[in-house]
C-alpha positions as a Markdown table, in Angstrom:
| # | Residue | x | y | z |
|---|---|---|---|---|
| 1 | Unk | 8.5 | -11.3 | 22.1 |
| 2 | Unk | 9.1 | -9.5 | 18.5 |
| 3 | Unk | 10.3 | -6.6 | 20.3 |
| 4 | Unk | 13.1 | -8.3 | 22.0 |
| 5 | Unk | 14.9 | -9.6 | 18.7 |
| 6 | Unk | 17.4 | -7.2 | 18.2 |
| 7 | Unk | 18.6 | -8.5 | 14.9 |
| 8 | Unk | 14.8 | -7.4 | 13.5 |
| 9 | Unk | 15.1 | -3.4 | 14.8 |
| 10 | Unk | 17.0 | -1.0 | 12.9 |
| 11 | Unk | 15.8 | 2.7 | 12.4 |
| 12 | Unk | 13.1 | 2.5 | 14.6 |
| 13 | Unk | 9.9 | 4.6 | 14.3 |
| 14 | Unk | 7.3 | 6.5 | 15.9 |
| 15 | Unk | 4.4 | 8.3 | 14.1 |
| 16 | Unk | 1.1 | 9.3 | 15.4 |
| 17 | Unk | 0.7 | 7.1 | 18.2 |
| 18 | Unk | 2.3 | 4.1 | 16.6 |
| 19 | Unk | 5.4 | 2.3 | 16.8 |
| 20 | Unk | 7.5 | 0.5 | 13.9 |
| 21 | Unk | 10.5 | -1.6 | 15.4 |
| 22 | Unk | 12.1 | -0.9 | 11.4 |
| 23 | Unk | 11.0 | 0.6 | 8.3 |
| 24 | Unk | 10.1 | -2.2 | 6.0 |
| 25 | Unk | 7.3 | -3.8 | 5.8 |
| 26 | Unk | 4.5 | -6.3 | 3.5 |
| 27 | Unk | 2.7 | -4.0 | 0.9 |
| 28 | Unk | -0.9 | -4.7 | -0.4 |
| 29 | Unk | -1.9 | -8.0 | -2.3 |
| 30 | Unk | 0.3 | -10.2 | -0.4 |
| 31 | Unk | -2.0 | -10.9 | 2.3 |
| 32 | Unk | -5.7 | -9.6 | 0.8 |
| 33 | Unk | -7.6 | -11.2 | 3.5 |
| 34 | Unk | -5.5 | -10.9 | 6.7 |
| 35 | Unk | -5.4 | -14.8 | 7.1 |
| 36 | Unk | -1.3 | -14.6 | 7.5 |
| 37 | Unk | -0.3 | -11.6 | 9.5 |
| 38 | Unk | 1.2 | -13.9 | 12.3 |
| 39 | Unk | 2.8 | -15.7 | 10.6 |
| 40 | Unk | 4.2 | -12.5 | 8.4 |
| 41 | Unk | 5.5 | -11.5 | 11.5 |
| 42 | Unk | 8.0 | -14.2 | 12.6 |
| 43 | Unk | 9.6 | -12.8 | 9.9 |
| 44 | Unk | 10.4 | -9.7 | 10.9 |
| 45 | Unk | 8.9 | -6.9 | 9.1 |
| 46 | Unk | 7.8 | -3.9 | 11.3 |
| 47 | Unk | 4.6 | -3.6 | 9.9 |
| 48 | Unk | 2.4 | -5.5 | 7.6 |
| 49 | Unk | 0.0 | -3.8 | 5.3 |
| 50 | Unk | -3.2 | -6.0 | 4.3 |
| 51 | Unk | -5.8 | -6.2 | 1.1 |
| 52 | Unk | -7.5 | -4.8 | -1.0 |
| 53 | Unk | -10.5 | -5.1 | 1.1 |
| 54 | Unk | -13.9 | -4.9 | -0.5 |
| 55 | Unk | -17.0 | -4.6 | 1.4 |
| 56 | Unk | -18.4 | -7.7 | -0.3 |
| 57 | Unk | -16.7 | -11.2 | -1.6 |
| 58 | Unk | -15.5 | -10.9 | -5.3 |
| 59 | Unk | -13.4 | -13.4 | -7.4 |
| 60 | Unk | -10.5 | -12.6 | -9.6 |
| 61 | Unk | -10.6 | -11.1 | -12.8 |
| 62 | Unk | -11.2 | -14.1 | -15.4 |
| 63 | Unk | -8.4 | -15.7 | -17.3 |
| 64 | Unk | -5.1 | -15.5 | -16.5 |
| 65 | Unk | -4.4 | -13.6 | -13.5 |
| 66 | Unk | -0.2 | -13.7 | -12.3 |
| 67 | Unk | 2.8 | -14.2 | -14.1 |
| 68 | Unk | 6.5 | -13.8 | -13.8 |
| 69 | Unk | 9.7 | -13.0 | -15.8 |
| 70 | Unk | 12.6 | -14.3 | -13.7 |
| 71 | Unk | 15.0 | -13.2 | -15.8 |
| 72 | Unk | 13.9 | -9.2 | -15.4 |
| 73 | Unk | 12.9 | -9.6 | -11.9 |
| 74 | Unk | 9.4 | -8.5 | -12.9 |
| 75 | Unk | 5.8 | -9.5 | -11.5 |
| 76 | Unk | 2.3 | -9.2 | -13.4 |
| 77 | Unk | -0.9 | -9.5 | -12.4 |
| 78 | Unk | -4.2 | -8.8 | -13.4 |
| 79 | Unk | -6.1 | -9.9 | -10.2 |
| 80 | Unk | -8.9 | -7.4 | -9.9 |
| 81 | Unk | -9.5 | -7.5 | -5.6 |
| 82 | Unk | -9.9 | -10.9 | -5.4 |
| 83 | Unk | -11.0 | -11.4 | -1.5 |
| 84 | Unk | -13.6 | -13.0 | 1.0 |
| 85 | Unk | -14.7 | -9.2 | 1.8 |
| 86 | Unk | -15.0 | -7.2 | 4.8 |
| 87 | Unk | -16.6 | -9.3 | 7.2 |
| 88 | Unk | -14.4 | -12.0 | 7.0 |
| 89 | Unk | -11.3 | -9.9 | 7.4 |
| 90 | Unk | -13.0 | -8.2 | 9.9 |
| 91 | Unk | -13.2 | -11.5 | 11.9 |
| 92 | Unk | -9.5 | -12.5 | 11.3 |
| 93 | Unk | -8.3 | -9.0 | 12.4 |
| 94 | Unk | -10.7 | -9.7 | 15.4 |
| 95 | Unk | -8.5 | -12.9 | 16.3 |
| 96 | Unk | -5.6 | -11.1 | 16.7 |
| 97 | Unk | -3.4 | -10.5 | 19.6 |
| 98 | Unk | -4.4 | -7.1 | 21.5 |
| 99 | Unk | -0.7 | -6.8 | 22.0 |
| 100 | Unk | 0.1 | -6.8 | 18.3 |
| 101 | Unk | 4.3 | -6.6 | 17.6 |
| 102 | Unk | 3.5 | -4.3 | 14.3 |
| 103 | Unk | 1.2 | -1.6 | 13.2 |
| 104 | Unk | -1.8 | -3.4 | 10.8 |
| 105 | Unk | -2.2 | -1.3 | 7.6 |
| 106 | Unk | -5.9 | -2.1 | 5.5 |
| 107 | Unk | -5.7 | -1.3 | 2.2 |
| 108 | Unk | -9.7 | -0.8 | 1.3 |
| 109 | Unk | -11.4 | -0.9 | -2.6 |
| 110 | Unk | -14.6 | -1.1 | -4.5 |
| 111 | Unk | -16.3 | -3.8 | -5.7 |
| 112 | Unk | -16.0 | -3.7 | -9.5 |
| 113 | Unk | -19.2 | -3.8 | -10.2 |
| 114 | Unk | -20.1 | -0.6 | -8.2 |
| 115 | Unk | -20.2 | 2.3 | -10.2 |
| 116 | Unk | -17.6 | 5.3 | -9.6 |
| 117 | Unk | -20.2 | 7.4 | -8.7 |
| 118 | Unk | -20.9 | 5.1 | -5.5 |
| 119 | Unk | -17.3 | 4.5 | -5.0 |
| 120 | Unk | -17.2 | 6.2 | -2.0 |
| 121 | Unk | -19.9 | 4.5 | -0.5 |
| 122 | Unk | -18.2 | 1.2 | -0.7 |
| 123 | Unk | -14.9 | 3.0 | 1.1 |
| 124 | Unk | -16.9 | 3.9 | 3.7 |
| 125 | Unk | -18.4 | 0.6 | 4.2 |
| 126 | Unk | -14.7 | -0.9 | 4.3 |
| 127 | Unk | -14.1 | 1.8 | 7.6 |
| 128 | Unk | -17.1 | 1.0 | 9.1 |
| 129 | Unk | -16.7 | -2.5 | 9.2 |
| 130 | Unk | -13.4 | -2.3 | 10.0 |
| 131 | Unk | -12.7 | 0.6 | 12.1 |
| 132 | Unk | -10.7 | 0.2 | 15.2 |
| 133 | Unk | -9.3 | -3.0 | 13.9 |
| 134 | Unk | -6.9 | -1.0 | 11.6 |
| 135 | Unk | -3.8 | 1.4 | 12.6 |
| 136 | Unk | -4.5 | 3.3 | 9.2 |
| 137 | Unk | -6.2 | 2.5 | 6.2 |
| 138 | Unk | -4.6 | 2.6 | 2.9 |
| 139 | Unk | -7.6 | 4.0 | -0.1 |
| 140 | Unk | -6.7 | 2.4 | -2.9 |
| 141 | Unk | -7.9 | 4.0 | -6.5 |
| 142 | Unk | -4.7 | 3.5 | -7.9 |
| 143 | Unk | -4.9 | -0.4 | -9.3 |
| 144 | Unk | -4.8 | -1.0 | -12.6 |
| 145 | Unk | -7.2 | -4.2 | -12.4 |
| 146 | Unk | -10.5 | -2.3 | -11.9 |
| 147 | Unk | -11.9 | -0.8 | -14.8 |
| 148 | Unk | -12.6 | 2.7 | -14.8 |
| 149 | Unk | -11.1 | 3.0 | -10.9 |
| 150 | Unk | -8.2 | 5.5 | -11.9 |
| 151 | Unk | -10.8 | 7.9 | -12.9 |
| 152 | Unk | -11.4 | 8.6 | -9.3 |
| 153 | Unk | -7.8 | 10.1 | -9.2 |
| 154 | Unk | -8.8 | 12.5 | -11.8 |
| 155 | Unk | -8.5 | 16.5 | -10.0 |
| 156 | Unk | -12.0 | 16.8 | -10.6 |
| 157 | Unk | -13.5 | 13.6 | -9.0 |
| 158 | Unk | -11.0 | 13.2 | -6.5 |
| 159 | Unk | -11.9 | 16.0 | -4.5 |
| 160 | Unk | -15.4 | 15.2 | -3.9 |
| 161 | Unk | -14.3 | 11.5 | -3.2 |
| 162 | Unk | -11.5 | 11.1 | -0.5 |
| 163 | Unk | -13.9 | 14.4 | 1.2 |
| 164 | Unk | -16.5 | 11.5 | 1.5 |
| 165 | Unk | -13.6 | 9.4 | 2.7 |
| 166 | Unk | -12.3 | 11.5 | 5.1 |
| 167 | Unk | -16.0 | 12.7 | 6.1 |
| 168 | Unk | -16.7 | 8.8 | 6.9 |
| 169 | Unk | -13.8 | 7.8 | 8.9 |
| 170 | Unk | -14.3 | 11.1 | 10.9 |
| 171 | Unk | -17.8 | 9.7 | 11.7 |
| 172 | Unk | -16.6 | 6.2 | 12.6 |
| 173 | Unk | -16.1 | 4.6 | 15.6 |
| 174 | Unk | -12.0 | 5.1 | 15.6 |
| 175 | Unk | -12.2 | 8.8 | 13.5 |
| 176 | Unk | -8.3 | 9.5 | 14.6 |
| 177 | Unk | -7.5 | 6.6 | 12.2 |
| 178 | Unk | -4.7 | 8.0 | 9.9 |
| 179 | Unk | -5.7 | 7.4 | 5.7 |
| 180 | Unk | -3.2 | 7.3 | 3.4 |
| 181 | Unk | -3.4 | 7.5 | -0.3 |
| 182 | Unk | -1.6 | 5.0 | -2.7 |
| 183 | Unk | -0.8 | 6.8 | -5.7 |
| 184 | Unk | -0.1 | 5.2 | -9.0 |
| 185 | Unk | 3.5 | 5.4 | -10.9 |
| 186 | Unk | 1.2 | 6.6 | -14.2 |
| 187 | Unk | 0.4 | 9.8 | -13.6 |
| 188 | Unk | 2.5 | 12.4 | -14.5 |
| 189 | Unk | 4.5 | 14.4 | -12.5 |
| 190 | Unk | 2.0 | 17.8 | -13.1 |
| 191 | Unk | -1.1 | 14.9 | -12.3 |
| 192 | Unk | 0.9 | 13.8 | -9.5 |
| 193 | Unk | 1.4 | 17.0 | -8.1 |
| 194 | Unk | -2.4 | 18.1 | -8.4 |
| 195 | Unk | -3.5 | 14.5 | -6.4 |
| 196 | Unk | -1.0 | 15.4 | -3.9 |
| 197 | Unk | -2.1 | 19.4 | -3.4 |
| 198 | Unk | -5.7 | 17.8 | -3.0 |
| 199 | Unk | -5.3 | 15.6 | -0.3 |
| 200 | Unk | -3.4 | 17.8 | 1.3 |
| 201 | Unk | -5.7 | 20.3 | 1.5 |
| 202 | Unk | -8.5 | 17.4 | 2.5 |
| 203 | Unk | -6.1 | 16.7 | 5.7 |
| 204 | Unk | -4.8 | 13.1 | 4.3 |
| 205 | Unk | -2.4 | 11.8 | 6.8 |
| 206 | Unk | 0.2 | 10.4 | 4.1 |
| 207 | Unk | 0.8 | 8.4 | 1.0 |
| 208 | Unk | 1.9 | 5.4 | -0.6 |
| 209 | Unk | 4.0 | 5.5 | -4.2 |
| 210 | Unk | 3.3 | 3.5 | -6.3 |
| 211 | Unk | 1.3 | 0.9 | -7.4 |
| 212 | Unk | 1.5 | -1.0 | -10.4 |
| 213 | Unk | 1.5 | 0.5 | -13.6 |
| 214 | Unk | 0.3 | 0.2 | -17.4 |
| 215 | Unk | 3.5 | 1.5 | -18.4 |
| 216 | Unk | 5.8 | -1.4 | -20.2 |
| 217 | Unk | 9.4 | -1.3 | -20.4 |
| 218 | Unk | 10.7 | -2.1 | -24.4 |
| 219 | Unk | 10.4 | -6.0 | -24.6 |
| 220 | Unk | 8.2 | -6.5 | -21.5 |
| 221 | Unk | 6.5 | -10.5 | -22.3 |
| 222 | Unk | 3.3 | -9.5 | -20.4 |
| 223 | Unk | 0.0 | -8.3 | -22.1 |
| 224 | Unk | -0.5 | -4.7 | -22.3 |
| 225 | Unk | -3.5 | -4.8 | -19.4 |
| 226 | Unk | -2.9 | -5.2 | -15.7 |
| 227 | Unk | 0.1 | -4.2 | -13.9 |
| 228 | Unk | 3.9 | -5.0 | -13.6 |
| 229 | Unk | 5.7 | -4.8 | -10.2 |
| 230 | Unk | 9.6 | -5.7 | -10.0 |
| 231 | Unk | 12.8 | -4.4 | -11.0 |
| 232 | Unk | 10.8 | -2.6 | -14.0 |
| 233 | Unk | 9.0 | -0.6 | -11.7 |
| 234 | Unk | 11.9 | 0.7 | -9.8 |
| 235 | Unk | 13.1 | 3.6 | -11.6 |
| 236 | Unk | 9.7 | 5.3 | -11.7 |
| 237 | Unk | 8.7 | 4.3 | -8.3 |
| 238 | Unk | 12.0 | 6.5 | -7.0 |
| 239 | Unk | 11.3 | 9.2 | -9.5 |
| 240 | Unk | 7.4 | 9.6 | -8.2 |
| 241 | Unk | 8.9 | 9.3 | -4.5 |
| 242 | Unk | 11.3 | 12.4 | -5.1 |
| 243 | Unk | 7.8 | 14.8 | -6.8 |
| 244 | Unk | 6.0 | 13.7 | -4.2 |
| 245 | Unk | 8.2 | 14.4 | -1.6 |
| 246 | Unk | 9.2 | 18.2 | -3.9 |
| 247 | Unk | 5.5 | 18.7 | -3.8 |
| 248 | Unk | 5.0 | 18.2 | 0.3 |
| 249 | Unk | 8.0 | 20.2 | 0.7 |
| 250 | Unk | 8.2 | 22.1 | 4.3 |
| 251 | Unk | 4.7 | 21.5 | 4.2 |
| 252 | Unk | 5.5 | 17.7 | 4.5 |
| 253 | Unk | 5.4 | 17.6 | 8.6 |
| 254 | Unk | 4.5 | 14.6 | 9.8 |
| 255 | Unk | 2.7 | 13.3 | 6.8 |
| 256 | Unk | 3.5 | 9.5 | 6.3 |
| 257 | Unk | 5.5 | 9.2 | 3.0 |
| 258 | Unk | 6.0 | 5.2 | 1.9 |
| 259 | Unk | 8.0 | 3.8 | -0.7 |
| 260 | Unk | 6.8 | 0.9 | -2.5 |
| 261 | Unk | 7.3 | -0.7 | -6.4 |
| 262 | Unk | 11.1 | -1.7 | -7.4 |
| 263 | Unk | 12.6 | -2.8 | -3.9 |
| 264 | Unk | 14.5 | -5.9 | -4.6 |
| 265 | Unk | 17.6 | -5.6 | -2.8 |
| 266 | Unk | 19.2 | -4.1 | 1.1 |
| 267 | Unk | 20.6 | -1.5 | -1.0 |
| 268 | Unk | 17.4 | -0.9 | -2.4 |
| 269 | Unk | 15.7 | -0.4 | 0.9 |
| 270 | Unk | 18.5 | 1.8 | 2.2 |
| 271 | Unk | 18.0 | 4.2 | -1.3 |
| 272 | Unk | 14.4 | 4.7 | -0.6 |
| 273 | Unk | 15.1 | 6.3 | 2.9 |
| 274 | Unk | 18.2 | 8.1 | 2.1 |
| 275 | Unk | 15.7 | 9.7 | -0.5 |
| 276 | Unk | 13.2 | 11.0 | 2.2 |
| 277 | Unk | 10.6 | 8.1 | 2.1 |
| 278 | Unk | 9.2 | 7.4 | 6.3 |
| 279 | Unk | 8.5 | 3.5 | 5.3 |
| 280 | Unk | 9.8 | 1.3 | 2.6 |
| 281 | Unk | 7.1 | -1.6 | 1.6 |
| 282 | Unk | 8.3 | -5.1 | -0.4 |
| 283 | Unk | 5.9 | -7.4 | -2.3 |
| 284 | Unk | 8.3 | -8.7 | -5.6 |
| 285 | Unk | 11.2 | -9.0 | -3.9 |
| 286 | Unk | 9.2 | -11.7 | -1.1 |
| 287 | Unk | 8.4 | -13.6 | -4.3 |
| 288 | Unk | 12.4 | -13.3 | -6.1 |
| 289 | Unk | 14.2 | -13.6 | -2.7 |
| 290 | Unk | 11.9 | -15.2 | 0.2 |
| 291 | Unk | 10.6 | -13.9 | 3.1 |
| 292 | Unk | 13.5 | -14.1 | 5.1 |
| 293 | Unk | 14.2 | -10.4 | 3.0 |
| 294 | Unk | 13.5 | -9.1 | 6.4 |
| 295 | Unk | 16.5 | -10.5 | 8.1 |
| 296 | Unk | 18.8 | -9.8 | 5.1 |
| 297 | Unk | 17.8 | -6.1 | 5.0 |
| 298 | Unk | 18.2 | -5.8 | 9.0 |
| 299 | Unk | 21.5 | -7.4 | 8.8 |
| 300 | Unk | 21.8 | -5.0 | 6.3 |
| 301 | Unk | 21.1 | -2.0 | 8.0 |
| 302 | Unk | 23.1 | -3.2 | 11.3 |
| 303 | Unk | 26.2 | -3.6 | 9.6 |
């Protein structure tokens, strides 16, 4: 069993109810429909976080959609919640084992072509059709690749929106279901503070930083739309970590804080919990380095 491979459980974890064998783990996009999670875990991560979900099917955005600079250690994409929709994830969640070696986190969307003001309505839908199949659901309005979705992070929409959140997975049929919020690396540290004060105050369980972001580095090839994860992203993926950490201060308690955007190397991992971050999540560095990451950094941390 998972559990009884030593060389895959370092800095084990417990957090409402759940249990995380080590602290690194699959962020969202690199398994948006849950077809791979099995297979994920013969790798070793100690948990795998899956999406963006949307309630219906949606291609990608048109045109070119992924590219990569080898040489900075940078990842683009303009992707836009491509998926086969709720349903279908809900059925491949559905085939997995009861006994599951890892916590499952869905990372839930809109549709792009519903309109901000329904947002919520398609978030909802995601926890309905997916509730008690999830160990916590990651609300993503933080992508770059959905027009007009940032606005929902925005002080004055954002309260009225993760309330209907909340209010919906409180009504579902598995309302103890922790949410966190991914938060995106643009915002500034005054914006960032105000999204955080918010959800606190809503009761969100914790938070992701960061996703992808606009932002381009001096001499970045990509085009100035979608999002760049990578080495490039690193520096302001540690920087948001440390406000949002400032910003939770004592009041912090056992809100889930996760590190994501920038983690290429072991030593990388290692920073972002010696900084104060609960979880560590990889997506470039499974593209740069392979999956077997997750042995290297557990070697890593057992040395």
């Amino acid at each position: 069993a998972f559990r009884e491979q030593p060389n895959y459980t370092w800095k084990p974890l417990a957090w409402r109810g759940l249990k995380f064998a080590n602290r690194l783990g699959t962020a969202g996009g690199v398994d948006k429909d849950g077809e791979l999670i099995e297979e994920w875990w013969k790798f070793g991560p100690g948990f795998v976080e899956i999406g963006t979900v949307t309630p219906l099917a949606q291609s990608p955005n048109e045109g070119k959609i992924i590219d990569r600079d080898t040489k900075d250690g940078a990842l683009w994409n303009r992707m836009g919640f491509p998926g086969r929709g709720a349903w279908v994830v809900r059925e491949n969640l559905r085939d997995i084992p009861v006994l599951k070696p890892t916590p499952i986190f869905v990372n839930i969307g809109k549709n792009r072509t519903t309109p901000n003001d329904f947002a919520v309505r398609d978030y909802a839908e995601c926890i309905t059709i997916l509730s008690g199949l999830a160990d916590a659901f990651v609300v993503n309005i933080s992508s770059p690749n959905t027009q007009g979705l940032r606005e929902l992070l925005q002080p004055k929409n954002l309260h009225r929106f993760l309330g209907g959140v909340l209010a919906a997975k409180n009504k579902s049929a598995s309302p103890y279901t922790p949410i966190l919020l991914k938060l995106s690396p643009d915002l500034d540290d005054t914006e960032l503070r105000s999204v955080v004060e918010i959800s606190c105050e809503l009761g969100l369980d914790g938070f992701i930083a960061t996703n992808t972001p606009l932002a381009r580095d001096h001499g970045s090839p990509f085009p100035v739309e979608g999002g760049v994860s990578g080495r490039p992203l690193a520096a302001r993926s540690l920087a948001v970590l440390k406000v949002l950490l400032s910003t939770l201060g004592n009041s912090k308690g056992d809100k889930l804080v996760v590190s994501s955007g920038g983690v290429m190397t072991p030593d990388d991992v290692k920073a972002r919990l010696d900084a104060g971050a609960d979880l560590v999540q990889v997506y470039s560095a499974l593209i740069f380095d392979g999956p077997g990451f997750f042995g290297r950094v557990a070697h890593h941390m057992q040395v």
